[in-house]
C-alpha positions as CSV (number, residue, x, y, z in Angstrom):
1,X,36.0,-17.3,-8.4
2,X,33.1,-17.9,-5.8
3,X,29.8,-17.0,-6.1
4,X,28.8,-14.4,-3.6
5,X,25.7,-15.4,-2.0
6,X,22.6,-13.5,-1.6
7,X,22.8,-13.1,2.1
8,X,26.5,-11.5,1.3
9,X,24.7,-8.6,-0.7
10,X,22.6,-6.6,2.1
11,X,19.2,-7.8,0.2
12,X,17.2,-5.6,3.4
13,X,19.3,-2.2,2.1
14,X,19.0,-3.0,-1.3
15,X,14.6,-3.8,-1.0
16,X,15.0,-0.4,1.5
17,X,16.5,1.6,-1.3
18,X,14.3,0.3,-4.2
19,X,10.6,0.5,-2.4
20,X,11.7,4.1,-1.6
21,X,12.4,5.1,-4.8
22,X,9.6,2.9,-6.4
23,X,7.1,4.8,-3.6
24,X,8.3,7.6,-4.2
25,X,7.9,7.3,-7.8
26,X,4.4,6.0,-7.5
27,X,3.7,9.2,-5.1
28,X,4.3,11.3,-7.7
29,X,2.6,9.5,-10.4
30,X,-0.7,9.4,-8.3
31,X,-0.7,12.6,-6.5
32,X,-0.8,14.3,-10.2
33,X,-3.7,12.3,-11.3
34,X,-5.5,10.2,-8.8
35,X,-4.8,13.3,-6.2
36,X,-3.8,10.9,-3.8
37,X,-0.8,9.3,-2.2
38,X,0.7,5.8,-2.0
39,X,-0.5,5.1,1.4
40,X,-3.9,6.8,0.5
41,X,-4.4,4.5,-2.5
42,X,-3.6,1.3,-0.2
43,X,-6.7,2.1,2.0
44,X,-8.8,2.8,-1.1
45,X,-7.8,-0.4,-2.5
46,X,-8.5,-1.9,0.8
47,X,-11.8,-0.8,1.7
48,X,-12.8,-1.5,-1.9
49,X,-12.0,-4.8,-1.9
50,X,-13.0,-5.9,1.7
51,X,-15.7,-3.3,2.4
52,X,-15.4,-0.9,5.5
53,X,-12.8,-2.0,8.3
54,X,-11.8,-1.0,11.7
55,X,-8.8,1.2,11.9
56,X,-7.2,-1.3,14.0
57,X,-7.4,-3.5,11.1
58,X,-6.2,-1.3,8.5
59,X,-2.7,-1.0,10.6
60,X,-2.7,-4.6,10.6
61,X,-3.2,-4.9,6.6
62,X,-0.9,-1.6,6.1
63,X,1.9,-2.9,8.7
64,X,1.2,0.5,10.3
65,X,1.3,1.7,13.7
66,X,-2.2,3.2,15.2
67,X,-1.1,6.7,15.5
68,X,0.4,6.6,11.6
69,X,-3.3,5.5,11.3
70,X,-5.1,7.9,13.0
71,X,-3.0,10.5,10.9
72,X,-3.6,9.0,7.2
73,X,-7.3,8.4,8.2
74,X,-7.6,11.6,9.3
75,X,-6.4,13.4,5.6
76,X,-8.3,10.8,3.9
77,X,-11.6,12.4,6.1
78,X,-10.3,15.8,5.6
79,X,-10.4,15.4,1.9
80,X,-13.9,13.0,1.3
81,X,-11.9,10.1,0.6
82,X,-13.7,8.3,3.4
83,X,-15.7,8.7,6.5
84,X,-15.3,7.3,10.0
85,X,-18.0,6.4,12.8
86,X,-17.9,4.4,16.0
87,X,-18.4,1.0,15.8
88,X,-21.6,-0.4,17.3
89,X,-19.9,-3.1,18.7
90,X,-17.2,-1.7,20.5
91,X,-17.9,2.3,21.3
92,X,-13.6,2.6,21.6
93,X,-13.1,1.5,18.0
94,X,-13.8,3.7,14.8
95,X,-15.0,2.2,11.3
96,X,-13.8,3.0,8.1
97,X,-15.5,3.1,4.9
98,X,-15.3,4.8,1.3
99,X,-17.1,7.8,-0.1
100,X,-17.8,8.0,-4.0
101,X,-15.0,10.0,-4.2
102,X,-12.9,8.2,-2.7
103,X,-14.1,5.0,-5.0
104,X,-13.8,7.0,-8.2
105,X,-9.9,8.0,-6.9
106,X,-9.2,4.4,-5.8
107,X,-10.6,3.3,-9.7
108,X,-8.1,6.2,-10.9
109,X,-5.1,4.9,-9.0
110,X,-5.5,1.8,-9.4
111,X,-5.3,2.2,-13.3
112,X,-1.6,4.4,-12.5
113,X,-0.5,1.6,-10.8
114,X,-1.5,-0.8,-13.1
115,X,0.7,0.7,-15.6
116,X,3.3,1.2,-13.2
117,X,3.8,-2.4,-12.1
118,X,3.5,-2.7,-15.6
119,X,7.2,-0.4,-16.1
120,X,8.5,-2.2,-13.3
121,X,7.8,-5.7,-15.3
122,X,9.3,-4.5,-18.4
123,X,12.5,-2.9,-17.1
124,X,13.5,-6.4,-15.0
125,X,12.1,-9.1,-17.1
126,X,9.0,-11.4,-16.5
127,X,10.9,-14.1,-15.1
128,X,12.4,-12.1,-12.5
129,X,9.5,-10.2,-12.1
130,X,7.5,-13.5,-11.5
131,X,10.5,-14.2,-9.0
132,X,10.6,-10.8,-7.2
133,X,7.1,-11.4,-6.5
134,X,7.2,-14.8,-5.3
135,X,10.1,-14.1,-2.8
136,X,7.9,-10.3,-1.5
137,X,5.0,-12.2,-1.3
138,X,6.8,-15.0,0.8
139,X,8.5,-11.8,2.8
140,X,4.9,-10.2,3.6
141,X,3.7,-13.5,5.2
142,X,6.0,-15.0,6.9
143,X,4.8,-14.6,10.4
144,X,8.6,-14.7,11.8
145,X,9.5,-11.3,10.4
């Protein structure tokens, strides 16, 4: 019997399908503790790692458009996550950066999904998990997307 080949399988359905149930998943797990959301937690993680950024660059990061931007920025503002402020350099562009509590609920969500890419490990194996995240990581940088 032939083997059915990858590109046979609809892989871009199939990643569709899992990273909305996996974000949906990891919604849940961090809204109940962490108090914040998927997205919200990216730009926590983020700014924590890279200090404060330009909105601009946070799409780029994210893969999100500026007005999906404006919109998360703005309930991440609302809720003291982060601030924004003009940027010296160019008066058009706004500057991002973290509050306290927005550090303390990036620490906090960072330990969910710790344990959560831990469960995701577990339930397909470390070998595929190792593989999964080789081929995603090839996916997210391949400049010919």
């Amino acid at each position: 019997m032939a083997r059915v080949r990858a590109t046979d399988r609809r892989l871009f359905l199939l990643i569709e399908v899992a990273a909305r149930r996996l974000n949906r998943e990891a919604d849940m797990r961090l809204k109940a503790e962490a108090r914040v959301t998927a997205a919200q937690a990216a730009v926590l993680f983020l700014l924590k790692r890279r200090g404060e950024r330009r909105m601009g660059a946070i799409g780029e990061v994210l893969a999100l458009n500026p007005p999906a931007v404006t919109g998360l920025i703005s309930r991440m503002e609302a809720a003291n996550l982060v601030t924004r402020h003009s940027d010296p350099d160019d008066k058009r562009s706004s500057v991002v950066a973290l509050t306290e509590a927005g550090r303390q609920a990036g620490e906090i969500a960072e330990i969910i999904l710790r344990d959560f890419n831990q469960e995701i490990a577990e339930r397909i194996g470390p070998d595929s998990a190792d593989e999964v995240y080789d081929a995603l990581t090839r996916l997210v940088r391949d400049d010919e997307l």
